[in-house]
C-alpha positions in Angstrom: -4.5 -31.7 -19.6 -3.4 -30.6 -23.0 -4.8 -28.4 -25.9 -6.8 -31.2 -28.0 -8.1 -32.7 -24.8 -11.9 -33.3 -24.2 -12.5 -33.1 -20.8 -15.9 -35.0 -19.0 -16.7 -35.3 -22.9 -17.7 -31.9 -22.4 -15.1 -29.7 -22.9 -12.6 -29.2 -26.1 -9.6 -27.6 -25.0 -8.5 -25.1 -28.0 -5.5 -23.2 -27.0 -3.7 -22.4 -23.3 -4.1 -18.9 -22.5 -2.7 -18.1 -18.9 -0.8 -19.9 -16.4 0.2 -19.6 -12.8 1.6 -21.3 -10.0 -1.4 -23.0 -8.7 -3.6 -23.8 -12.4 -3.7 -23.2 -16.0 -6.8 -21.6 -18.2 -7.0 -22.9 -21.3 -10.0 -21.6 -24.1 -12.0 -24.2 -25.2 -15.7 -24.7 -26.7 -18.3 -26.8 -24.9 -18.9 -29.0 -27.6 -22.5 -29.7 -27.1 -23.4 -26.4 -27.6 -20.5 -24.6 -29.4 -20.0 -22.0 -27.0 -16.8 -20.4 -26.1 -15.5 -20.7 -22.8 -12.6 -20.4 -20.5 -11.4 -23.5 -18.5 -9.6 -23.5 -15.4 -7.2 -26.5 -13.9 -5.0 -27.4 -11.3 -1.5 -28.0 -12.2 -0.1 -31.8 -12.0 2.0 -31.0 -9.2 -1.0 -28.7 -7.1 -3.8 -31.2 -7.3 -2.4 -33.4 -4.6 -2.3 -30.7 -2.4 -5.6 -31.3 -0.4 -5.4 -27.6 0.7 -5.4 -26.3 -2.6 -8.6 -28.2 -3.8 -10.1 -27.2 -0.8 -9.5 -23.5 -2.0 -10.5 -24.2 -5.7 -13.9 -26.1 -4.8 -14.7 -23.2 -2.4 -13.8 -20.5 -4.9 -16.0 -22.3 -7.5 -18.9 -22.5 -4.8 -18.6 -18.9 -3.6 -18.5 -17.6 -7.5 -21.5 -19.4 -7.9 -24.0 -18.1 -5.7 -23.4 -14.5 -6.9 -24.9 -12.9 -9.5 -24.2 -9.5 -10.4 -23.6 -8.6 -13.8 -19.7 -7.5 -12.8 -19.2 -10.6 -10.8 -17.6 -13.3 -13.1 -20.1 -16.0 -14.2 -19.4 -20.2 -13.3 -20.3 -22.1 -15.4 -19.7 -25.9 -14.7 -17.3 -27.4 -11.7 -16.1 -30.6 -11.9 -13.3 -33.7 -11.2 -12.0 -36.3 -14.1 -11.3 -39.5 -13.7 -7.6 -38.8 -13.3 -8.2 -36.5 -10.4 -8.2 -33.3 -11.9 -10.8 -30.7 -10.6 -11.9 -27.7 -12.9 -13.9 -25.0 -13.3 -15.8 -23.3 -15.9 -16.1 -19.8 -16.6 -17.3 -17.1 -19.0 -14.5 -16.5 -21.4 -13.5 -12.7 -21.2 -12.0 -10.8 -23.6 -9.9 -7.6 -22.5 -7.2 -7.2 -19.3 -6.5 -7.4 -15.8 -6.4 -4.1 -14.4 -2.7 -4.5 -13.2 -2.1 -4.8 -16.9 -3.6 -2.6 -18.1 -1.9 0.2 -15.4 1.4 -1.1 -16.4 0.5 0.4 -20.1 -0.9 3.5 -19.0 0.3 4.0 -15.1 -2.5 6.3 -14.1 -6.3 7.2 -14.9 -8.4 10.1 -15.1 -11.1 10.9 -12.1 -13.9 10.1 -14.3 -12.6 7.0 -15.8 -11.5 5.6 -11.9 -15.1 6.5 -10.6 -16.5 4.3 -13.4 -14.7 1.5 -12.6 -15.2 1.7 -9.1 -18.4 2.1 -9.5 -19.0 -1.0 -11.2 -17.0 -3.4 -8.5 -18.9 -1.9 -5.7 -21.7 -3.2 -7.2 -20.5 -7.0 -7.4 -18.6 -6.1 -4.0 -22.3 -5.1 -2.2 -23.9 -8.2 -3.3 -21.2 -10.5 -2.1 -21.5 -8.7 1.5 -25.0 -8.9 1.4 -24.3 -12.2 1.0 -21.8 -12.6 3.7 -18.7 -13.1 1.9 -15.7 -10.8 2.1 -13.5 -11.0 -1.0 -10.3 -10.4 1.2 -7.8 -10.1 -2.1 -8.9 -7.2 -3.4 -6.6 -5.9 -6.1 -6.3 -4.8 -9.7 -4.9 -8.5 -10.7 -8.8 -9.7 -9.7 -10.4 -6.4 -11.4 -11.1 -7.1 -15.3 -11.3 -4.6 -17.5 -13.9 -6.0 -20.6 -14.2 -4.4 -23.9 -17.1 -5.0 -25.9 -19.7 -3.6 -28.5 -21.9 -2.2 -25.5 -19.2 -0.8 -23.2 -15.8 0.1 -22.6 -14.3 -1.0 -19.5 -16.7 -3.4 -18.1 -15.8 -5.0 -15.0 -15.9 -8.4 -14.0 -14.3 -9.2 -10.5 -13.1 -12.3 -10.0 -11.2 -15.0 -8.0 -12.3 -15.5 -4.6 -10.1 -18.0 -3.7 -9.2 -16.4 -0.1 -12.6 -15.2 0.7 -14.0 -15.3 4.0 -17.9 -16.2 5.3 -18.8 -13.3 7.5 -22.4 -13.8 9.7 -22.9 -17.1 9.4 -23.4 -17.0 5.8 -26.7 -18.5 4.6 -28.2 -21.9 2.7 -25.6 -23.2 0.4 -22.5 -20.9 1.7 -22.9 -22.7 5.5 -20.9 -25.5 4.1 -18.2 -23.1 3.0 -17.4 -22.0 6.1 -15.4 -25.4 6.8 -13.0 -24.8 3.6 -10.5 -22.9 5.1 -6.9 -23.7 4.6 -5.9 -24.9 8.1 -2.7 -22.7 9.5 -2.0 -21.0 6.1 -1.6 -16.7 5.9 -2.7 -15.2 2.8 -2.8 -11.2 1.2 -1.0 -9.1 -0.6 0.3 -6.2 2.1 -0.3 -3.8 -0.7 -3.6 -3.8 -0.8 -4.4 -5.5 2.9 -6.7 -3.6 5.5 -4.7 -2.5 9.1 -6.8 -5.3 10.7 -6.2 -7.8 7.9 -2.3 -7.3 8.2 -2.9 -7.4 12.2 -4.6 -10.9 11.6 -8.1 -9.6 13.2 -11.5 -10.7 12.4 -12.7 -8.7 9.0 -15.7 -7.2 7.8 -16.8 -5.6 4.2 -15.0 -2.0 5.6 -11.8 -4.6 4.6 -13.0 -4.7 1.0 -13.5 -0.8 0.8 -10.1 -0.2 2.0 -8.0 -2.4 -0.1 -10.5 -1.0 -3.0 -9.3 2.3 -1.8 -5.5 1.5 -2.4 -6.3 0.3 -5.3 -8.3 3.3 -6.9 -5.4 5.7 -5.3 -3.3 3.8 -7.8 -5.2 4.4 -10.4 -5.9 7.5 -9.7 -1.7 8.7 -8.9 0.4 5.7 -10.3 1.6 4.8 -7.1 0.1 2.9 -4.5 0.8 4.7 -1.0 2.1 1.9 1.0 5.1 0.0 -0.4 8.2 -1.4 1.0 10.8 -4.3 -0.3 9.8 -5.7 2.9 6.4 -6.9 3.5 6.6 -6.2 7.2 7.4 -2.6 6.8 4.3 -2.5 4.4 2.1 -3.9 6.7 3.3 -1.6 9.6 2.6 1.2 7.1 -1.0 0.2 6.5 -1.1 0.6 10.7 1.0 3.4 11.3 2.1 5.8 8.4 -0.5 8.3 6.8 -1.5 8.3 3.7 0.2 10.0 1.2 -2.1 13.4 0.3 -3.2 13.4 -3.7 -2.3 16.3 -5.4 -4.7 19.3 -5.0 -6.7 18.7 -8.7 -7.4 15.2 -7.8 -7.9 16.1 -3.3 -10.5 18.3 -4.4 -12.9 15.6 -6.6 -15.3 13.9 -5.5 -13.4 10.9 -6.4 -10.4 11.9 -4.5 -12.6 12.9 -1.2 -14.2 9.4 -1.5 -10.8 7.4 -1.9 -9.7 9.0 0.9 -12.1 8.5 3.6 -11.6 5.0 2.4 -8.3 4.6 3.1 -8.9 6.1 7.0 -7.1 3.5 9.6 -10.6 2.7 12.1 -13.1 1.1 10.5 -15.8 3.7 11.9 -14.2 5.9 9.7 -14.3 4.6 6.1 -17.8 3.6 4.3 -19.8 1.1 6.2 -21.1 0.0 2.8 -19.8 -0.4 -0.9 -23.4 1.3 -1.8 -22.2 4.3 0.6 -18.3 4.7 -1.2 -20.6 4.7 -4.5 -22.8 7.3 -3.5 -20.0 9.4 -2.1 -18.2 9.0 -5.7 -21.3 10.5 -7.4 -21.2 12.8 -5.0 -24.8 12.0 -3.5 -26.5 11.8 -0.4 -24.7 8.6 1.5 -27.3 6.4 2.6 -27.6 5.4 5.7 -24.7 3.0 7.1 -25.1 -0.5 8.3 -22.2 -1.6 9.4 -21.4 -5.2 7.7 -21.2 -8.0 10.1 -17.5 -9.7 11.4 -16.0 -12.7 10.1 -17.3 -15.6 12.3 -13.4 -16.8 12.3 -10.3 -14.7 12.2 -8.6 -14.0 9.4 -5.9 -15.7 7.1 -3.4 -13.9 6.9 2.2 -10.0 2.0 2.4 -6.6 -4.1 3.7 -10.6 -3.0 1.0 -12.7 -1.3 2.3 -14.5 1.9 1.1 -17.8 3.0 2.6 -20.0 5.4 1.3 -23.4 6.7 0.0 -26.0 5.0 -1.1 -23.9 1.9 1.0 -22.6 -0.5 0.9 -19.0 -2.1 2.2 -17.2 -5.9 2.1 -13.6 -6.7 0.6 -14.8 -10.3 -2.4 -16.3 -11.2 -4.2 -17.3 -14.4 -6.7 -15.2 -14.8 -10.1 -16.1 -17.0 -9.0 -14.8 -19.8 -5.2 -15.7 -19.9 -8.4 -17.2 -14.9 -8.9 -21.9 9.3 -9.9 -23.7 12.2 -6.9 -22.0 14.1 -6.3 -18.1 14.2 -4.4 -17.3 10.8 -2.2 -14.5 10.4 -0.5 -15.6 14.1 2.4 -18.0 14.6 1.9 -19.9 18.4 -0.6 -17.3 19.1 1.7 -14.5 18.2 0.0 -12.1 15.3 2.2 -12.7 12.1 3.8 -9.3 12.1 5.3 -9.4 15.6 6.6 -13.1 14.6 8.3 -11.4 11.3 9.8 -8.3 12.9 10.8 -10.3 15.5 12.8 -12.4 13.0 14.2 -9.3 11.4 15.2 -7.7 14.4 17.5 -11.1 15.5 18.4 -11.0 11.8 20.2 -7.4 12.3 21.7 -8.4 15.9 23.4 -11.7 14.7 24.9 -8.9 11.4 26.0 -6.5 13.9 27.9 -9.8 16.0 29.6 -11.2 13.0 30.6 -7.8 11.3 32.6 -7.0 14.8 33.7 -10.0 15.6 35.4 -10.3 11.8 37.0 -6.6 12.8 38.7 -8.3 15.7 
């Protein structure tokens, strides 16, 4: 597709606006009705992988059946002629968090709590709903700026995410869109049982929401390592980084930090529980959400192996497994990995004394 095209007769494509690995966004006006929108598409050389339409139909499907107001809104979804799949989407204006943290590196309390206050609220009615967004982080958080309010959020891209219960009506059909033998996260931002490759529930969302408001909050997230092993070993084993005593003793910081706590007993049950602990309220009483009915797919660089295929960009909307993932031969991804590093040092420490001989 090019800027000019009309795609389905539908669509005018005006001007290209993001691109990633996987698809471009392009602006463009529905021409029946002149309204402004932003178009998503595969690339030429994505679209013939079978895994990756598989991931954009089911991201367009899951989008769809939500509703909150900071849950971005589909539009259309759709295939030309020629084989390319798109999807339609409300046309943002404003910046990806990660962007926007890049310009200005750390946030106040207050302005963090608002901001996590609103993706709560599009993360409860996705667990409600039985879906577990499972790529939480600030490239999928958008920051909107309009007449009304400063900062609105819009989360976005579930791509990755994961039917948890069962799901219900139109998201039982989802369930069988999973990319067969592929491992996908970012280890920044994963759960301890995401990077372990265990089954998930919404206390995975609340954690990786929890690095990424300690970023916000510090400038730092408190798990990072060059190696993405060592980062997801961290999220298991290493504490977490105190915050400085202004911010420990906020109810913002309080709330981060039970979020971030290793068991899953110990964090928020609920995203309506972190939001009442950020207002510093009563927290209501905890249901704790249901498993994923199938284990997880399982590296700031996303780490897929398999069949899929993985980029640490995406387009966003504005510039837009039937075996156990997250294990190689039934061996959980990070053993596998370590294991490789540790032979990779050995066969280093052979050749370094057998060149001093």
């Amino acid at each position: 597709m090019n800027v000019g095209d009309i795609v389905d007769e539908k669509y005018q494509l005006e001007s290209e606006i993001g691109q990633g690995s996987f698809g471009t966004v392009f602006l463009a006006k529905q021409v029946q009705i002149d309204r402004t929108v932003a178009l998503k598409v595969l690339l030429p050389w994505v679209k013939a992988d079978q895994a990756m339409r598989h991931r954009f139909r089911r991201e367009a499907k899951l989008a769809s059946v939500l509703r909150n107001e900071h849950t971005i809104d589909i539009f259309d979804f759709g295939e030309t002629s020629e084989g390319d799949l798109y999807i339609v989407m409300e046309y943002l204006e404003g910046a990806p968090l990660d962007v926007v943290l890049k310009e200005e590196v750390s946030m106040n309390p207050s302005r963090v709590k608002h901001i996590a206050l609103q993706t709560l609220h599009s993360l409860q009615e996705a667990h409600d709903k039985g879906i577990v967004h499972r790529d939480l982080k600030p490239d999928n958080i958008f920051l909107c700026n309009n007449a009304l309010q400063k900062d609105f959020v819009k989360v976005f891209d579930f791509g990755i995410a994961k039917i948890v219960g069962g799901g219900q009506g139109a998201l039982k059909e989802t369930t069988k869109l999973t990319v067969t033998g592929g491992t996908v996260g970012t280890p920044v931002y994963m759960s301890p049982e995401q990077c372990r490759g265990q089954d998930l529930s919404p206390a995975s969302d609340i954690y990786s929401l929890g690095i990424v408001l300690y970023e916000c909050l510090t400038g730092t997230v408190p798990f990072e390592d060059s190696n993405p092993v060592q980062t997801m070993m961290m999220h298991n084993n290493a504490e977490v980084p105190p915050l400085p005593d202004e911010l420990a003793s906020t109810e913002v910081g309080k709330a981060i930090m039970k979020s971030l706590n290793k068991k899953i007993s110990d964090r928020f049950a609920t995203a309506d529980a972190f939001a009442a602990a950020l207002k510093g309220e009563q927290i209501p009483e905890e249901k704790p959400g249901a498993s994923v009915t199938h284990p997880n797919e399982s590296s700031r660089t996303p780490v897929e192996t398999g069949s899929g295929s993985s980029s640490t960009s995406r387009p966003s909307p504005v510039s837009g497994s039937s075996q156990p993932a997250a294990q190689i031969a039934g061996i959980p991804l990070w053993a596998a990995l370590l294991g490789v590093l540790v032979l990779g040092v050995f066969i280093g420490v052979g050749v370094f004394l057998i060149l001093q001989k």
